[in-house]
GULOBA-383075 format. One record per atom (N, C-alpha, C, O): x, y negated, z negated. Coordinates in steps of 0.02 Angstrom, whole numbers, plus 32768, in hexadecimal, padded with zeros to 4 digits. Layout:
XYZ/...
***
This chain:
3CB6568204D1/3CB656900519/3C7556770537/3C43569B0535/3C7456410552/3C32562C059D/3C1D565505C5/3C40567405EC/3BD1565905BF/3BAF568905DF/3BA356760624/3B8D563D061E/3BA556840667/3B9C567D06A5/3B71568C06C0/3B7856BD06E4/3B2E566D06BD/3ADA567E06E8/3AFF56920727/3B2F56780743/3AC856E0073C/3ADD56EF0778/3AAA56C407BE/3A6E56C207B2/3ABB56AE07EF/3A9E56A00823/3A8556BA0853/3AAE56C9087F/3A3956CA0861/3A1C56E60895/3A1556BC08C4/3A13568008BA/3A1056DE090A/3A2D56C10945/39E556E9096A/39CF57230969/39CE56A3098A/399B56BE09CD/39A856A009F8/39A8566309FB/39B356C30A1D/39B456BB0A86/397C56CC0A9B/395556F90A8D/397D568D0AD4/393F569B0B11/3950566B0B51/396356310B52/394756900B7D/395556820BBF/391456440BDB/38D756440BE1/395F56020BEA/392E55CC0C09/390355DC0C42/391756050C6C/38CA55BF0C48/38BE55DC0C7B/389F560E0CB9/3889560B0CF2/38AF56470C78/38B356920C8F/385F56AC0CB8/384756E20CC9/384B56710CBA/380D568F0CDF/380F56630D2B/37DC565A0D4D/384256500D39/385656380D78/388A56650D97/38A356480DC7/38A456A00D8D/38C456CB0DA2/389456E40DC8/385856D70DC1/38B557160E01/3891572F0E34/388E577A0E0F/385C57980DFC/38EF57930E0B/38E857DA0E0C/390257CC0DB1/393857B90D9B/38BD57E10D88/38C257E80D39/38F958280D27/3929581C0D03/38F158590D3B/391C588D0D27/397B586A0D37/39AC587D0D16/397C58430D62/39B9583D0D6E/39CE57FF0D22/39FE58010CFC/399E57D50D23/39A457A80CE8/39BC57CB0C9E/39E757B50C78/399A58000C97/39BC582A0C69/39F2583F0C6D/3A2158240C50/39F858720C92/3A45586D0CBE/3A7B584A0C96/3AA3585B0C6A/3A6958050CC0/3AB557C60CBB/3AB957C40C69/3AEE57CD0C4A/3A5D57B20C3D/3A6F57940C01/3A8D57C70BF4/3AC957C20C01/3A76580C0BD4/3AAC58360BC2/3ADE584D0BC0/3AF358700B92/3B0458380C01/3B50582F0C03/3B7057E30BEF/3BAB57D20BF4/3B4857C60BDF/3B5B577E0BBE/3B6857900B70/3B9D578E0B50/3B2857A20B5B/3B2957BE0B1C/3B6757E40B02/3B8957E30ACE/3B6658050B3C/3B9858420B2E/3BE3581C0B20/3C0C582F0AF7/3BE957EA0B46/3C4157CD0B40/3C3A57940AFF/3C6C57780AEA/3C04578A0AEA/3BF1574F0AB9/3C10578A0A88/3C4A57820A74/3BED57C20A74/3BF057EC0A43/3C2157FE0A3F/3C3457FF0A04/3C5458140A6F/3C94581A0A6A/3CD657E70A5C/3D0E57F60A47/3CBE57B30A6B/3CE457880A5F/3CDC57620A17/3D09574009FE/3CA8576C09FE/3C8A575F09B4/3C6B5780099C/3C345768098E/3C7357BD098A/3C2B57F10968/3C0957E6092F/3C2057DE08F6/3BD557E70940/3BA657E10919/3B9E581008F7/3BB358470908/3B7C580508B9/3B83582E0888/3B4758780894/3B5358AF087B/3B0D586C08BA/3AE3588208E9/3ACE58650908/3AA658360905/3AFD5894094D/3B01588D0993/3AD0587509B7/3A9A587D099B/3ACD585C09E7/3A9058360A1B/3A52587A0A21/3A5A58B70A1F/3A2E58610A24/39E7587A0A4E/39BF586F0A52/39AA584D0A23/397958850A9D/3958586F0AAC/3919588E0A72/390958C60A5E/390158480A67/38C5585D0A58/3884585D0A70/386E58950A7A/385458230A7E/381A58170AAC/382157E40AE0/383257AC0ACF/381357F40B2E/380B57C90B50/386957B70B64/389357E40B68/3873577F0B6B/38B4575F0B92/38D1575F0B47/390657400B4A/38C657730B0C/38E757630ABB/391F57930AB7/392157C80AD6/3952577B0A88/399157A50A75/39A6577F0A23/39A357450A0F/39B757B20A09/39B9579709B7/39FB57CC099E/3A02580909A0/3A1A57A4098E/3A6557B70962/3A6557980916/3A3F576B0902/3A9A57BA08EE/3AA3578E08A8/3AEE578808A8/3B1457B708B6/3B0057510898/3B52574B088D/3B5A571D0824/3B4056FA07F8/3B98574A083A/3BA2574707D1/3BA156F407BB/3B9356DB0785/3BB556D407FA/3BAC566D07CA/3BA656480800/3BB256610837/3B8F560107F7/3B9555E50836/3BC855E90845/3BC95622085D/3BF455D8084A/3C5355CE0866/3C315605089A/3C2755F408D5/3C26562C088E/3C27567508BD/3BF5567808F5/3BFC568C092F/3BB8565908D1/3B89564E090A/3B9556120939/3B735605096B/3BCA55ED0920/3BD555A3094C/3BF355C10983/3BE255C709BE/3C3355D90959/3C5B55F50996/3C42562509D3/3C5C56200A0B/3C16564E09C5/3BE7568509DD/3BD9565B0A12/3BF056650A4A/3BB3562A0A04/3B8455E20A49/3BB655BD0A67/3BA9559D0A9A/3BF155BC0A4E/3C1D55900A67/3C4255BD0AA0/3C5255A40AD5/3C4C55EE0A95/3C57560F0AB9/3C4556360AFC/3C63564A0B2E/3BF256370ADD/3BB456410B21/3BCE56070B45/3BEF56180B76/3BC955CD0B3C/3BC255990B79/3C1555930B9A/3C2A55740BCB/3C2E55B30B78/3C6455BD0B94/3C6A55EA0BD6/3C8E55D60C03/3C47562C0BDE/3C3C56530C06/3C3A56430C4B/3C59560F0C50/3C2256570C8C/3C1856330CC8/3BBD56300CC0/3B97565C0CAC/3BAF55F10CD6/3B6255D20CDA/3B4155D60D1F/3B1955AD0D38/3B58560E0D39/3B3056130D83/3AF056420D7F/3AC8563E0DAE/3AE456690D50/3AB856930D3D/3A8456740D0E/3A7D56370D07/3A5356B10CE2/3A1C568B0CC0/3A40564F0C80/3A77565A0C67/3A1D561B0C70/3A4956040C4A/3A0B560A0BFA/39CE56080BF7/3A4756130BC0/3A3756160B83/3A2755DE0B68/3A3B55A60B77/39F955F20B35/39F555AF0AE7/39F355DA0ABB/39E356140AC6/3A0555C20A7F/3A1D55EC0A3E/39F355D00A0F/39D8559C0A22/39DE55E809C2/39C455B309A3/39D855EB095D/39C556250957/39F955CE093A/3A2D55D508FD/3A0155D508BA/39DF55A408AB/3A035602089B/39C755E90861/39EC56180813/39E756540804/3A1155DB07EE/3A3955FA07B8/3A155606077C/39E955DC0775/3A1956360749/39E9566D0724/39F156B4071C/3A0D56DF073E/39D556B406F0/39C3570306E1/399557320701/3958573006FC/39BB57620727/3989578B0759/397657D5073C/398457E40702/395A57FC0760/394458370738/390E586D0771/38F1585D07A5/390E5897075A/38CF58AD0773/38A258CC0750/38A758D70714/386D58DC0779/382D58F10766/380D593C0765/37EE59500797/381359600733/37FC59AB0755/37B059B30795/377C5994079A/37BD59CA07A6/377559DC07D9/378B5A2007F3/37C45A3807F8/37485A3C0805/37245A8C0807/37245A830860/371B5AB20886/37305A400876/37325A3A08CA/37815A1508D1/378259DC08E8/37A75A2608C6/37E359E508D4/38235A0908A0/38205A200867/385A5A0108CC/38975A0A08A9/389F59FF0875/38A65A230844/389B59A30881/3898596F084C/387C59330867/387A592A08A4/38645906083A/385258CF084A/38785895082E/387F588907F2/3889587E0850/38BA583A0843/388C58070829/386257F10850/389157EA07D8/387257BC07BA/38BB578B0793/38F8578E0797/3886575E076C/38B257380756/38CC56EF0764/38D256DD079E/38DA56C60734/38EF568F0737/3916567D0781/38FD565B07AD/394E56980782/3985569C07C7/394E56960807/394A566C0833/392956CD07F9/390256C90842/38C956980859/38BA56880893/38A85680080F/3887564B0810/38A356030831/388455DD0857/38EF55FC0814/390A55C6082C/392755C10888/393A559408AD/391E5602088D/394E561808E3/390656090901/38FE55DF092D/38D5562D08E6/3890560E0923/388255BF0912/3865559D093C/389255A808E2/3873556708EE/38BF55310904/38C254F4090A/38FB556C090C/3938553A0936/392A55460990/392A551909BA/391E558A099B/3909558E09DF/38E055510A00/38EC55290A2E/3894555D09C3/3872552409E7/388754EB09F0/388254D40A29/38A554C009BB/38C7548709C6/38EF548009F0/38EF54490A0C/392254B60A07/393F549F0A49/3926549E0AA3/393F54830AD4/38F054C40A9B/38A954A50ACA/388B54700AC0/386B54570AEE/388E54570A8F/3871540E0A6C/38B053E60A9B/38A653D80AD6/38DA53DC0A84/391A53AC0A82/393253C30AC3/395953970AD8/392D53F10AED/393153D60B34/391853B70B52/3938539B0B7E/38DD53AC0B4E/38CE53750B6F/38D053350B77/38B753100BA1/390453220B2C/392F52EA0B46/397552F00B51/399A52C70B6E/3986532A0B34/39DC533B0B41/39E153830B73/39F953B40B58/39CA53870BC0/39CD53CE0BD0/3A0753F20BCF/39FD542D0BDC/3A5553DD0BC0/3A8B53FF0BC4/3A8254200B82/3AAB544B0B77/3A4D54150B4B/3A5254380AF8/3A4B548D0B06/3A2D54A50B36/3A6754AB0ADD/3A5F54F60AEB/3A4955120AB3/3A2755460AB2/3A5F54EA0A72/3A5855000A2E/3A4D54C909F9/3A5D548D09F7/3A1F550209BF/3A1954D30997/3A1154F10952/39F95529094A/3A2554CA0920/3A2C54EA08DB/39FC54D7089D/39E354A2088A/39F9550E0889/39B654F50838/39C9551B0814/39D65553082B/39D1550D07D0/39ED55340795/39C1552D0766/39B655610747/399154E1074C/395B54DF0719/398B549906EC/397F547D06B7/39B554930712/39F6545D06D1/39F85431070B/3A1A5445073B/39D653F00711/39C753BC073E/3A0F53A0074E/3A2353B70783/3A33537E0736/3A725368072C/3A9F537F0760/3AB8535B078B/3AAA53E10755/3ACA53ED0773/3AC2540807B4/3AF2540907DB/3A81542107C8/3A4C541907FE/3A6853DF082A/3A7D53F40860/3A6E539B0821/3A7553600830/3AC55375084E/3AD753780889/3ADD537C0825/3B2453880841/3B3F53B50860/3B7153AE0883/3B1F53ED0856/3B1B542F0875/3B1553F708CF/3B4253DF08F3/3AD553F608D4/3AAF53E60925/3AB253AC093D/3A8A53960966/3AFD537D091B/3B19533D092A/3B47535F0957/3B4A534D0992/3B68538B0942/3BAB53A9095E/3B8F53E809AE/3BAC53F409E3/3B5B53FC0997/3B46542B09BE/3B2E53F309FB/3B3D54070A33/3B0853AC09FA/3AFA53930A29/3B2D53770A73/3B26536B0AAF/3B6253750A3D/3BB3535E0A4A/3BCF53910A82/3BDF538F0ABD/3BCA53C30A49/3BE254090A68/3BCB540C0AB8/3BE954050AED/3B9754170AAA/3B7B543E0ADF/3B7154130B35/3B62542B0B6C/3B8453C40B1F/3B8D539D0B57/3BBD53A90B72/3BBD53B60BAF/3BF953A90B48/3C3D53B50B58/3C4053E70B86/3C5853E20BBE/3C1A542F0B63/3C1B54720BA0/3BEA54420BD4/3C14542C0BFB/3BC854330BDF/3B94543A0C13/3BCC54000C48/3BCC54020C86/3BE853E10C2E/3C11539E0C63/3C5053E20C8A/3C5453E50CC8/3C76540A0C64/3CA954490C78/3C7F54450CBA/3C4254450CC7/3CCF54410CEE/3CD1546F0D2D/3CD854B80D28/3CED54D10CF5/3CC554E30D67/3CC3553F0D68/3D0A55510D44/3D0F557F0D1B/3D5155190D62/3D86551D0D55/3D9C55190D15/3DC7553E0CFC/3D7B54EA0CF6/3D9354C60CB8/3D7254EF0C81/3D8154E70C46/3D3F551F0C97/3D1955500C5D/3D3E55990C5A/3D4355C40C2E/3D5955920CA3/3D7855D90CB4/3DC055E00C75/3DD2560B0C4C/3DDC55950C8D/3E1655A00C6B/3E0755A20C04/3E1E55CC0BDD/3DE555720BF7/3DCE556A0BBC/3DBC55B20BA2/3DCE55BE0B69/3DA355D80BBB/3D6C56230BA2/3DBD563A0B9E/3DD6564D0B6A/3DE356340BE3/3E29566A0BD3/3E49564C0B87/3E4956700B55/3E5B561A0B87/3E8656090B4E/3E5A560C0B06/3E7A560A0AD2/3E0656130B03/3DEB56370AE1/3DD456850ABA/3DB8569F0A89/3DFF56920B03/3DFB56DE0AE2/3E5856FC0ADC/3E6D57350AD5/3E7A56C40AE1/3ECA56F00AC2/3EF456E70AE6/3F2F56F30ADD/3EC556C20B38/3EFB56BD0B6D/3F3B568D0B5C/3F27566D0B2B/3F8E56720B6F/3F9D564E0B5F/3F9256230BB5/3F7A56450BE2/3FA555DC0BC0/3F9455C90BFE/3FCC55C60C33/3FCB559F0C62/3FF355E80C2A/403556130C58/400356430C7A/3FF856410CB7/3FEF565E0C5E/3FC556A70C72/3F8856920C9E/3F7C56A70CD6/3F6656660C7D/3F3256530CAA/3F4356240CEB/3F2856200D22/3F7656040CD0/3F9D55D50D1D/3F9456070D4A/3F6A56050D77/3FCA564A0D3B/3FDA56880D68/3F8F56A10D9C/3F8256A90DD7/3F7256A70D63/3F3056C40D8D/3F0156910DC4/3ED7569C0DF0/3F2056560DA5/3ED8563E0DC9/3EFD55FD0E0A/3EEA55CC0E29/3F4F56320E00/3F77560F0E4D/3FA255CA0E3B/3FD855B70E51/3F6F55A80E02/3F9F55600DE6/3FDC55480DCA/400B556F0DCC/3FE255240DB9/401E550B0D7B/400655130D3C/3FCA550E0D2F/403955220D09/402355160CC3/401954DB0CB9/3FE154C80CAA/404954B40CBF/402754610CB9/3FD854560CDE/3FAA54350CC7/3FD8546C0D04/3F9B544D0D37/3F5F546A0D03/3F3254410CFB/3F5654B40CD8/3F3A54D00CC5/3F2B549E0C76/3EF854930C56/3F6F548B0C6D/3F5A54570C18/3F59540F0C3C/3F7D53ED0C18/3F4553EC0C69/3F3053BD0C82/3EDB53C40C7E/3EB553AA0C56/3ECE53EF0CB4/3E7F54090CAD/3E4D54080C72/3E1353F30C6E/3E7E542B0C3B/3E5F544E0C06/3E5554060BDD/3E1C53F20BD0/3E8C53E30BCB/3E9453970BB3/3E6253800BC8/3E34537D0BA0/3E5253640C15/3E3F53340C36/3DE353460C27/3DB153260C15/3DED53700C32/3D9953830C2E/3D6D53900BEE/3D3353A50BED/3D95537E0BBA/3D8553960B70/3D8153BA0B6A/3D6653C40B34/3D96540B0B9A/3D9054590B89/3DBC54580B4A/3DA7547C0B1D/3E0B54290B39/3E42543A0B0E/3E1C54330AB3/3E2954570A83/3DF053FB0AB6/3DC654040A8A/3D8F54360A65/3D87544A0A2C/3D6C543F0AA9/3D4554700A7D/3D6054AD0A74/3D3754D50A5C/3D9F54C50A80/3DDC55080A70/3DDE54FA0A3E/3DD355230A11/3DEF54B60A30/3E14549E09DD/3DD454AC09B7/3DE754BC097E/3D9154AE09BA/3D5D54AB0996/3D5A54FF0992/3D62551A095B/3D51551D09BE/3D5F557C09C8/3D7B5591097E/3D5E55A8094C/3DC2557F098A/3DF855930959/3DE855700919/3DF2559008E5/3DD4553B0915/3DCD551108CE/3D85553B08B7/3D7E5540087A/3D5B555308D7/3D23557B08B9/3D3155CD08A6/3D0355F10892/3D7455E508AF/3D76562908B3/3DA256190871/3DBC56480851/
***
């Protein structure tokens, strides 16, 4: 039986010191968090830790892909996320001041994926995420697909994410036609046309 390194996950808000009202920035991320987690749970749940930071663990990548694939799926009118994926062995630390302290390989690799995707915006700003495991190879392929990925969301119209997130979470597109006034055809035209029908197919092929 193949053992599955679990993946720690750090969030931090682009940005977040260009917000006016900070308490509301928390706010939004946390209800972002909140539908990420529900729609993919993590194995431990989102939270904040220092500053604009949020740190989850999910049981393999497949899980943490889908997790990000799914954030950018969300609506992007609010603070926007970067993720930084770091696969390993996590753990904690006793301390006489602290719950626990989150150490370990996993987390080593999530701070030095965060940074890199502050690195690598500044030539790709649609990047949101980025992956490090310690196994170069698959690193490479991991953040070939993630660069891919994440254009694809960033090109999505409000429409074309709206419908994509529905048929991501169970909707069929009868249902979402219904709601959102259209045709079903008009709804798998959209989804096709815009490469939303793809990255669904990537959703499901990671779960």
């Amino acid at each position: 039986m193949s053992y599955t390194a679990p993946v720690a996950l750090i969030v931090d808000v682009i940005g977040s010191r260009g917000h006016a009202d900070r308490n509301e920035v928390q706010r939004s991320v946390e209800d972002a968090l909140e539908h990420i987690g529900q729609a993919v749970p993590p194995t431990q749940e989102f939270r904040a830790t220092v500053g604009d930071e949020f740190q989850a663990v999910y049981a393999s990548r497949n899980a943490a892909l889908r997790a990000t694939l799914f954030a950018g799926l969300l609506p992007q009118d609010g603070p926007l996320l970067r993720f930084g994926l770091g696969e390993g062995e996590i753990g904690g630390v006793p301390s006489r001041t602290s719950e626990r302290i989150e150490d370990g390989p996993g987390w080593w690799n999530a701070r030095e994926a965060i940074e890199a995707v502050a690195f690598q915006q500044r030539r790709f700003s649609f990047l949101r995420s980025w992956y490090i495991s310690g196994a170069p190879e698959q690193d490479v392929a991991v953040n070939a697909y993630l660069l891919t990925r994440d254009q694809l969301l960033d090109g999505l119209s409000v429409r074309a994410r709206d419908y994509a997130r529905g048929v991501a979470q169970g909707a069929n597109q009868k249902h979402i036609a219904a709601e959102h006034g259209v045709s079903q055809p008009a709804v798998s035209k959209l989804l096709r046309e815009s490469g939303a029908a793809t990255l669904i197919e990537g959703f499901r092929m990671l779960s």
